[in-house]
C-alpha positions as CSV (number, residue, x, y, z in Angstrom):
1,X,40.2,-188.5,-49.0
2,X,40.4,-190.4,-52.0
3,X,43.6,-192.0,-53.4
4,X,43.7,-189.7,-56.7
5,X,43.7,-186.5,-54.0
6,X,46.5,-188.0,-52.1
7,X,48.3,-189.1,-55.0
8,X,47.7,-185.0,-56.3
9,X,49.1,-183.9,-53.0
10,X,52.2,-186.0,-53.2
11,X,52.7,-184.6,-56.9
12,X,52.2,-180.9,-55.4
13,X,54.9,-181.5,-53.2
14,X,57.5,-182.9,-55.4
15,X,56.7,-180.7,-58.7
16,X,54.2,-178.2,-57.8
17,X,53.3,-177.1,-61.2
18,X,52.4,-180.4,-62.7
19,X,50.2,-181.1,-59.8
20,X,48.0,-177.9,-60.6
21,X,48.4,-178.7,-64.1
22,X,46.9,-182.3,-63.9
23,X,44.0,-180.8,-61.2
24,X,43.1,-177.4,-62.8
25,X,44.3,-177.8,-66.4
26,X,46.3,-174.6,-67.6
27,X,44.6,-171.5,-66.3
28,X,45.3,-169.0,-64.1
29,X,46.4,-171.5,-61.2
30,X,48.4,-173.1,-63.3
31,X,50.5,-169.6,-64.5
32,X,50.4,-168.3,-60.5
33,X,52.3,-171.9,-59.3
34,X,54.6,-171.8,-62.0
35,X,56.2,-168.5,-61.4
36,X,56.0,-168.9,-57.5
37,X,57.7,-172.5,-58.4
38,X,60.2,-170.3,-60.1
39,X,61.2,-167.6,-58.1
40,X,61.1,-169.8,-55.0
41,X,60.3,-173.4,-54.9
42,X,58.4,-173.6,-51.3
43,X,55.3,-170.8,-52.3
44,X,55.1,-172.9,-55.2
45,X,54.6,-175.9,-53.1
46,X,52.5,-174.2,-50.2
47,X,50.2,-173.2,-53.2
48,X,50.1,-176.2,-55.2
49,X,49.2,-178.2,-51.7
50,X,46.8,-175.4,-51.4
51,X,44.9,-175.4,-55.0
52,X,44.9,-179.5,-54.6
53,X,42.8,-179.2,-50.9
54,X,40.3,-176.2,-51.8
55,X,39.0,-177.9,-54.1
């Protein structure tokens, strides 16, 4: 695991969307995190951690 993907896994954590955001860009991802992120903030973080690993 390289430093960038931990550093991307800490940011998932602490503000989901920009995590996706910085790893993805803004596509669909990016839209599904932030309104997870919105209506609860742990299934935005669960698959921000998520999008961050699979890839």
């Amino acid at each position: 695991m390289t430093v960038a993907k931990i550093l991307l896994i800490i940011l998932a954590i602490l503000l989901p969307p920009i995590a996706v955001l910085v790893h993805k860009g803004v596509s669909k991802p990016f839209w599904i995190d932030l309104i997870l992120t919105i209506l609860l903030y742990l299934p935005g973080q669960i698959y921000a951690v998520y999008v961050v690993l699979t890839e």
